[in-house]
ZAMARGU-4260 file (C-alpha; in steps of 0.2 Angstrom, whole numbers, plus 5000, padded with zeros to 4 digits):
<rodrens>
0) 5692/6408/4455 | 5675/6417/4448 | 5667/6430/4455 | 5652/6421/4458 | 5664/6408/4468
5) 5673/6424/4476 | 5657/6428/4484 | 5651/6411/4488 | 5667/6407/4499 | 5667/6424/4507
10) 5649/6419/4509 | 5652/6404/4518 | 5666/6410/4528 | 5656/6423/4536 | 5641/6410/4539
15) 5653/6398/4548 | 5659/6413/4559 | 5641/6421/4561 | 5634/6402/4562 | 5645/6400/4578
20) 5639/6417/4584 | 5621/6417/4584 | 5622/6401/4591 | 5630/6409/4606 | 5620/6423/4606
25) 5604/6411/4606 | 5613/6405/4624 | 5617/6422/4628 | 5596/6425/4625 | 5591/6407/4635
30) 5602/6415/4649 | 5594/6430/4650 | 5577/6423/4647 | 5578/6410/4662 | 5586/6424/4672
35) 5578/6437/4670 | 5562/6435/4660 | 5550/6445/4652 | 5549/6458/4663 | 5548/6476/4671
40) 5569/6474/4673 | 5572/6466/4652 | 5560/6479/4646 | 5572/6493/4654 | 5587/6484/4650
45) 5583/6480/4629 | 5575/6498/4630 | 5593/6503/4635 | 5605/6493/4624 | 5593/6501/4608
50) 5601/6517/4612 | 5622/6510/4609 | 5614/6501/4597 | 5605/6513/4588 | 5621/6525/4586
55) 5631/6509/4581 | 5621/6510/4567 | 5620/6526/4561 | 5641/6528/4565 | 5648/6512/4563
60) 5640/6495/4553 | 5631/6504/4541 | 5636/6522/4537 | 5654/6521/4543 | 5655/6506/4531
65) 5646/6510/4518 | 5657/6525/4515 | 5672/6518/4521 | 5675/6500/4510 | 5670/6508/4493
70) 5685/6520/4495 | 5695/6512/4505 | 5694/6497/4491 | 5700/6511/4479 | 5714/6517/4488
75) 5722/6499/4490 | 5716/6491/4472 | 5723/6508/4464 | 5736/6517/4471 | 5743/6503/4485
80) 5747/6498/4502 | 5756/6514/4508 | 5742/6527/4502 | 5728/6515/4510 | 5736/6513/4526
85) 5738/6533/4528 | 5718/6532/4524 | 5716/6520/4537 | 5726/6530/4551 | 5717/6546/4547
90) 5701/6537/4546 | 5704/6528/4564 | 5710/6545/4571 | 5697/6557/4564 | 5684/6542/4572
95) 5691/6539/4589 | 5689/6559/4590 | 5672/6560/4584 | 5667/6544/4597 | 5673/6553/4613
100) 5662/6569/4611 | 5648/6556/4605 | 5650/6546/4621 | 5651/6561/4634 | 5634/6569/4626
105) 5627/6553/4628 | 5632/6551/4645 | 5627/6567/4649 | 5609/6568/4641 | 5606/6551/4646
110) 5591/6556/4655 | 5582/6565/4641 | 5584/6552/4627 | 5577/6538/4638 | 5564/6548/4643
115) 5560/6551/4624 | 5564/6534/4615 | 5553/6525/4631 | 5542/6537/4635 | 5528/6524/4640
120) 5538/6517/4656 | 5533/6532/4665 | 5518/6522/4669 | 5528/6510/4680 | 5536/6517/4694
125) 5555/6515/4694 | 5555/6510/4676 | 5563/6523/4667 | 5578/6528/4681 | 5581/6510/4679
130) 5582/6512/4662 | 5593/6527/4661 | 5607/6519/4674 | 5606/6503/4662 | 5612/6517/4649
135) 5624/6525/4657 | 5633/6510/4658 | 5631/6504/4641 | 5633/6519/4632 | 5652/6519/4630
140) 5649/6501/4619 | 5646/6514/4602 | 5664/6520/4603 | 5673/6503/4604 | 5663/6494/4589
145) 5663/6512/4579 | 5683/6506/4579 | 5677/6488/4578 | 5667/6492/4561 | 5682/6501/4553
150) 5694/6488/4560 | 5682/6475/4550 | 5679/6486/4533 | 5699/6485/4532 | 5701/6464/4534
155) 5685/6462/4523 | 5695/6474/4509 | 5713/6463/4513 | 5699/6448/4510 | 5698/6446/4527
160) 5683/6441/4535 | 5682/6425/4550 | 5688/6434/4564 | 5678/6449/4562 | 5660/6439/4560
165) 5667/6430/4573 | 5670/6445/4585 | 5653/6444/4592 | 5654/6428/4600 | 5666/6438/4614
170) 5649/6450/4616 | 5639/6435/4620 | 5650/6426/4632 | 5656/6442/4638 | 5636/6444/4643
175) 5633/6428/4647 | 5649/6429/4660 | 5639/6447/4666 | 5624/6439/4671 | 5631/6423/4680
180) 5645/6432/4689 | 5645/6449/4689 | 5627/6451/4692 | 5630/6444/4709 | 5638/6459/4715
185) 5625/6469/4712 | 5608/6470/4722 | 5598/6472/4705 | 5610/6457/4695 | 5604/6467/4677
190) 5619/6479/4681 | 5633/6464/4678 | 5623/6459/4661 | 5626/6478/4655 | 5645/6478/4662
195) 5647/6460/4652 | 5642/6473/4637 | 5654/6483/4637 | 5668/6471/4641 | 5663/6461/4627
200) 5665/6479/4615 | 5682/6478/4622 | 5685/6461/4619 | 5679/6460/4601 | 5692/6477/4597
205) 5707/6466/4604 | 5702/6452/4593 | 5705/6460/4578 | 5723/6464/4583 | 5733/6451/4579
210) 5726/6448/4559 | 5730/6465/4556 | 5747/6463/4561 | 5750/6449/4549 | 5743/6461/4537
215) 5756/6472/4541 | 5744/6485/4548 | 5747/6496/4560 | 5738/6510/4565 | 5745/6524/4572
220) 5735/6544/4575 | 5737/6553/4561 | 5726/6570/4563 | 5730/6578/4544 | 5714/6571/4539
225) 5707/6587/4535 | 5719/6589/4519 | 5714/6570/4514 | 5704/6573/4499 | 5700/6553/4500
230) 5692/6555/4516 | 5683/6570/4513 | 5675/6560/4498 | 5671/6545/4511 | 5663/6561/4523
235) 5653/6568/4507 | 5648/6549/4507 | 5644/6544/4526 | 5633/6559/4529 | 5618/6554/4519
240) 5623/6536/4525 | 5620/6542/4542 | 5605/6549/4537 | 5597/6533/4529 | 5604/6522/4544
245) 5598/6532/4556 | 5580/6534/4548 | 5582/6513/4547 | 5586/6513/4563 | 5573/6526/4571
250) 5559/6513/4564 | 5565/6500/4578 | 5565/6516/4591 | 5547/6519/4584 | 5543/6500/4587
255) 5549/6501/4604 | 5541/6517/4609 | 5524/6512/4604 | 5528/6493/4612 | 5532/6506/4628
260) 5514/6509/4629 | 5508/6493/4628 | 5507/6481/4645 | 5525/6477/4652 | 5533/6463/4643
265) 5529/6467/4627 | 5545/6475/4623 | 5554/6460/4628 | 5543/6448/4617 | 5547/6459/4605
270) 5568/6459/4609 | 5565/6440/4610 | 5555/6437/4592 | 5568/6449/4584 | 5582/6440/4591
275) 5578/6422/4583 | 5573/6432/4567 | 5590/6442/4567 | 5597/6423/4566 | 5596/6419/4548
280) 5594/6437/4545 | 5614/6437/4553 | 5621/6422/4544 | 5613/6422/4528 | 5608/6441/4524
285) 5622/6450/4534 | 5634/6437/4527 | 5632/6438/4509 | 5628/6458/4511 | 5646/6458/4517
290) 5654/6448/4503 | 5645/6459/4491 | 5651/6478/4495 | 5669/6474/4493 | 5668/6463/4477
295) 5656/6477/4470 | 5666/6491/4475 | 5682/6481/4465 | 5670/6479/4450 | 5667/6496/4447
300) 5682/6503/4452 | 5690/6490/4439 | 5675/6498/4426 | 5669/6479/4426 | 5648/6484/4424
305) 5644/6468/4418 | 5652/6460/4430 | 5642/6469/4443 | 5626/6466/4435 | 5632/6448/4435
310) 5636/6449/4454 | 5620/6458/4458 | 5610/6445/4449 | 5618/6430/4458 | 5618/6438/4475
315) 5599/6442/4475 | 5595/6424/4468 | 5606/6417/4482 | 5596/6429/4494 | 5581/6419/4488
320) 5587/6403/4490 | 5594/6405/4507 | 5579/6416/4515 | 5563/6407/4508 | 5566/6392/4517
325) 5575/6399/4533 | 5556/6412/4535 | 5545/6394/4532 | 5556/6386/4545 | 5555/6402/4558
330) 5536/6401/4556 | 5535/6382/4558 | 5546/6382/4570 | 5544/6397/4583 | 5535/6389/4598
335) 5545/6374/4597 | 5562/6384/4599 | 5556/6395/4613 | 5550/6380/4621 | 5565/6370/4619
340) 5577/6383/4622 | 5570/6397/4633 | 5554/6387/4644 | 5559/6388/4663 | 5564/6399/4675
345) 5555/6415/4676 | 5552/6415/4657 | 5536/6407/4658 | 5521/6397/4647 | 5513/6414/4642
350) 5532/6421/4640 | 5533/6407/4625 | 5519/6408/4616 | 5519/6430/4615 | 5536/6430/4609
355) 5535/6415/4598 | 5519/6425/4590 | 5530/6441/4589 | 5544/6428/4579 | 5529/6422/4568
360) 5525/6439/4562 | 5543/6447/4560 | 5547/6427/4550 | 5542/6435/4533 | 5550/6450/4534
365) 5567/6440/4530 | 5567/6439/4512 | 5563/6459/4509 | 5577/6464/4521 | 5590/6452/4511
370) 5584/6460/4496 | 5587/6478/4503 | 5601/6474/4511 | 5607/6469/4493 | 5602/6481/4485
375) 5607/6493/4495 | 5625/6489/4494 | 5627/6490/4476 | 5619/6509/4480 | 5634/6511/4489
380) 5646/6504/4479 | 5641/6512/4466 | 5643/6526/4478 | 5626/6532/4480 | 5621/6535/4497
385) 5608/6547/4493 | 5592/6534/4486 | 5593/6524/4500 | 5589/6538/4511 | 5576/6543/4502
390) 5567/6527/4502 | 5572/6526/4523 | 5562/6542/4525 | 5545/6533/4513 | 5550/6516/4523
395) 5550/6526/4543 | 5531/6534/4537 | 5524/6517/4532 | 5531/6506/4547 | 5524/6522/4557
400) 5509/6523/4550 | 5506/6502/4550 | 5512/6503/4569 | 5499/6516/4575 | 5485/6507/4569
405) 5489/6488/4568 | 5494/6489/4587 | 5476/6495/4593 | 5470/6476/4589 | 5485/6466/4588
410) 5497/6474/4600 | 5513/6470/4599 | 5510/6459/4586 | 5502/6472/4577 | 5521/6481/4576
415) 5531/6467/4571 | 5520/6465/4556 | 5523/6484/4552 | 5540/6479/4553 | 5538/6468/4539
420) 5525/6476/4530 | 5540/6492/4530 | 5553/6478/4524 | 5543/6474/4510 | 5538/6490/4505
425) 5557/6496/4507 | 5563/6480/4496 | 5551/6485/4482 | 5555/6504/4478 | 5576/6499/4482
430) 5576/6486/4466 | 5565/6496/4457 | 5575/6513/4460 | 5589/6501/4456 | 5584/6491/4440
435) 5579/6509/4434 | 5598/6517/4437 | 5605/6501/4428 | 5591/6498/4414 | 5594/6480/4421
440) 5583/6467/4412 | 5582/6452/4428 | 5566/6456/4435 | 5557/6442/4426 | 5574/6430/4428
445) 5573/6432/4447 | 5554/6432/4448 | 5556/6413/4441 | 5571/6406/4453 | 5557/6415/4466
450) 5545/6404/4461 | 5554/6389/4459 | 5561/6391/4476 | 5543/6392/4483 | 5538/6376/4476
455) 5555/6368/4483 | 5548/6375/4500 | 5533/6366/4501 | 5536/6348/4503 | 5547/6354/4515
460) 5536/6363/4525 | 5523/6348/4526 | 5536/6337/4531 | 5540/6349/4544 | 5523/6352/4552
465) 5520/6335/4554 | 5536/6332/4562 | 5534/6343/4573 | 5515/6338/4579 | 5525/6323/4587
470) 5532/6334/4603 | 5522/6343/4618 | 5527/6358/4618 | 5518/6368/4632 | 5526/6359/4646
475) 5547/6362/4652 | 5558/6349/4653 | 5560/6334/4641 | 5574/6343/4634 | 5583/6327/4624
480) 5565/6321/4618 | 5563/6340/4611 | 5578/6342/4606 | 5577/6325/4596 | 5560/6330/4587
485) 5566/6347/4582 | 5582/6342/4574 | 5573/6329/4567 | 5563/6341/4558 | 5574/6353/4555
490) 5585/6341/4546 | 5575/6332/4536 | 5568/6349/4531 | 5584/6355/4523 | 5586/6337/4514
495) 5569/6339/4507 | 5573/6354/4504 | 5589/6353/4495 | 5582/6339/4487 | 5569/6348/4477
500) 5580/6362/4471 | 5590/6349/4462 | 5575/6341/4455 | 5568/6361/4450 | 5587/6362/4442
505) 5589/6377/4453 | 5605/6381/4448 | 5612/6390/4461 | 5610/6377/4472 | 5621/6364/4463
510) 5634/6380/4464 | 5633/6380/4482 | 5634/6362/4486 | 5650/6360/4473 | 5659/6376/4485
515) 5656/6367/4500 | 5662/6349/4494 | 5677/6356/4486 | 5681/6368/4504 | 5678/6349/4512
520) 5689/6341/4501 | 5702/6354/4503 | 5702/6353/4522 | 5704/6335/4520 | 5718/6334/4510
525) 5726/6348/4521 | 5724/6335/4537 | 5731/6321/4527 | 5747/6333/4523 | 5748/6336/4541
</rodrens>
């Protein structure tokens, strides 16, 4: 199997996984939404799951494996399973250290960094203590997907990588099964949504179990990390890393702190808008990010350059193809979803159409954080975690600076277009940094397939609009007839659009399509063997 292939079926893997995933994470939302809607009580509640998630970031998805597969990939590739393992042990122990004095600061200064990342409740009486309970129960969430994240780096290095894009869908039914039941034990029910968080950290951990067994990995504490000279290269690595996550992740904290000012509800039509945007974003961007980092790392670490370049090149035009029609569909699409899925209950008519806006405006944002995303891994298998801090710190002042002023006329639509005018502004100075530190020659190359792709979008999007004019959108209920007219759409879209990359000759395409008939055609044959 080629690289390209190799990266396409890890690709496609993850997509299922994730696919399967967001979709429960879009019930996950509805429940919330019909529950709970956009209100004094989501506000505090989103307010206070950005704080686990914020230091999931900077500890675990993106520093911890950023650092963590490019060495890790080294160890096992190079010197074999008994040196990696040790690595692993060391790694979890040294974690799981870390994440306990982590959690009990967090716990203990809970008041202060809600007070600071949601300043603006203070308006609202009640808000903010609200808020600062919500966190106190969710807090403990960093330390069992920190474990998580290093759990996953090792399966996707062992070319692993279902169950571990699959691990969220325990999250969502996890909350989904807080706010039905547990929520009933409580006079405010908001309090069994954040206890369905951290059962569902719990339940994602004990996924992962059983695959490493079968890898024959066993993790056991192992605390002479401080003589590992591997891991004190992965340290050297993750610090900057943390550094250029957590200036990533302070520009959501930024959005949310301004949105604190701003009427109540408007952090929650931004949670909402962010959420159906983080759905391609997850199974396309995310996916193929992932496949990426450990092919990359093996690349280099087998001094294959050209074959990185190669890698590189493929994965942005893929990137391409997969985002462009995903952000025209998002736009097209954005008050017909939150109609059909989340009108009813106490999210109401108004609910709709502010967090369909806010959707509208992150929708072009999609295509500049695939390309970041992108290029930012080959950064850190290339084992430079340095330049993407750097370009963090530029991309935090613009998204600031675009915040501040767009939100005194367009509110919080005014921040989720600094959002993307900081995506894009962060996509351009990575691939240029990049195409500078590898004298790479594909600008023009990709620029074309860009083009071709945006031509292949438009029928599509015609065909879509008018489609759509067919259903009534403003009113609940109808669900089947909705339904109907929005698969409709949706699918004839992707025929279209599927049809004009063929007739463009867009490659890639072609590439993709022959992976999925042969991973049909394969099951098949396995069921007939059966």
């Amino acid at each position: 199997m080629s690289n390209r292939q190799r990266i396409v079926a890890a690709t496609l893997v993850m997509s299922i996984a994730t696919s399967i995933s967001r979709v429960s994470g879009l019930i996950r939302d509805m429940v919330v939404a019909r529950f709970f809607g956009a209100s004094v009580t989501t506000d505090a509640f989103f307010m206070a799951f950005t704080i686990p998630n914020l230091l999931r970031r900077f500890f675990a998805e993106g520093s911890l494996t950023a650092a963590f597969v490019p060495v890790f990939s080294e160890v096992f590739h190079r010197r074999g399973e008994e040196e990696a393992q040790q690595l692993a042990n060391r790694c979890a122990t040294l974690l799981l250290m870390v994440m306990f004095v982590v959690v009990l600061l967090g716990l203990f200064c809970s008041p202060w960094i809600v007070k600071a990342i949601g300043y603006g409740f203070g308006q609202t009486e009640g808000k903010l203590e609200l808020t600062h309970q919500l966190n106190l129960i969710m807090f403990p969430y960093i330390a069992l997907v920190s474990l998580l994240a290093l759990l996953t780096g090792i399966l996707n290095v062992r070319g692993h990588f279902f169950l571990p894009s699959l691990s969220p869908l325990l999250l969502n039914l996890a909350m989904i099964f807080g706010a039905l039941s547990l929520g009933q034990l409580f006079q405010r029910p908001v309090f069994g949504l954040a206890l369905g968080v951290l059962l569902g950290g719990i339940l994602q951990l004990l996924l992962q179990f059983p695959v490493l067994l079968r890898y024959r990995i066993r993790l056991r504490p192992d605390f002479r990390f401080f003589q590992d000279s591997q891991l004190k290269k992965m340290t050297l690595l993750m610090l900057p890393g943390i550094a250029g996550v957590a200036i990533y992740q302070i520009n959501v904290v930024v959005s949310r702190l301004l949105a604190s000012f701003l009427p109540d509800g408007s952090v929650s039509y931004l949670y909402y808008g962010q959420r159906l945007f983080e759905f391609p974003q997850g199974v396309f961007v995310v996916s193929l990010a992932q496949a990426v980092l450990p092919m990359m790392s093996r690349q280099i670490a087998d001094d294959d350059h050209e074959g990185m370049q190669q890698s590189l090149d493929f994965s942005l035009t893929l990137i391409a193809l997969l985002t462009l029609p995903a952000m025209v569909g998002l736009m097209l699409c954005a008050k017909p979803i939150f109609s059909l899925f989340f009108l009813g209950g106490e999210f109401g008519l108004s609910d709709m159409d502010n967090s369909a806006l806010a959707l509208i405006c992150f929708a072009p944002g999609l295509l500049f954080v695939g390309y970041s995303r992108i290029a930012a891994q080959t950064f850190y298998a290339l084992k430079d975690t340095r330049t993407p801090v750097v370009v963090s710190f530029w991309t935090l002042l613009v998204n600031l600076g675009a915040g501040i002023v767009l939100m005194q006329w367009l509110g919080f639509m005014g921040l989720a277009l600094a959002l993307t005018i900081a995506s894009l502004f962060n996509a351009i100075a990575l691939l240029n940094l990049l195409w500078r530190k590898l004298d790479l020659t594909m600008a023009r190359q990709l620029l074309t397939q860009s083009v071709r792709i945006v031509f292949a979008c438009l029928p599509m999007a015609l065909l879509v609009y008018l489609l759509l004019g067919m259903g009534e959108w403003n009113s609940p209920g109808s669900t089947a007839v909705k339904a109907l007219i929005l698969a409709g759409a949706v699918g004839s879209g992707i025929v279209v659009f599927v049809g004009s990359c063929l007739l463009l000759k867009i490659d890639e395409i072609q590439q993709l399509l022959r992976m999925i008939t042969n991973k049909f055609r394969r099951d098949k044959s396995s069921v007939k063997h059966l």
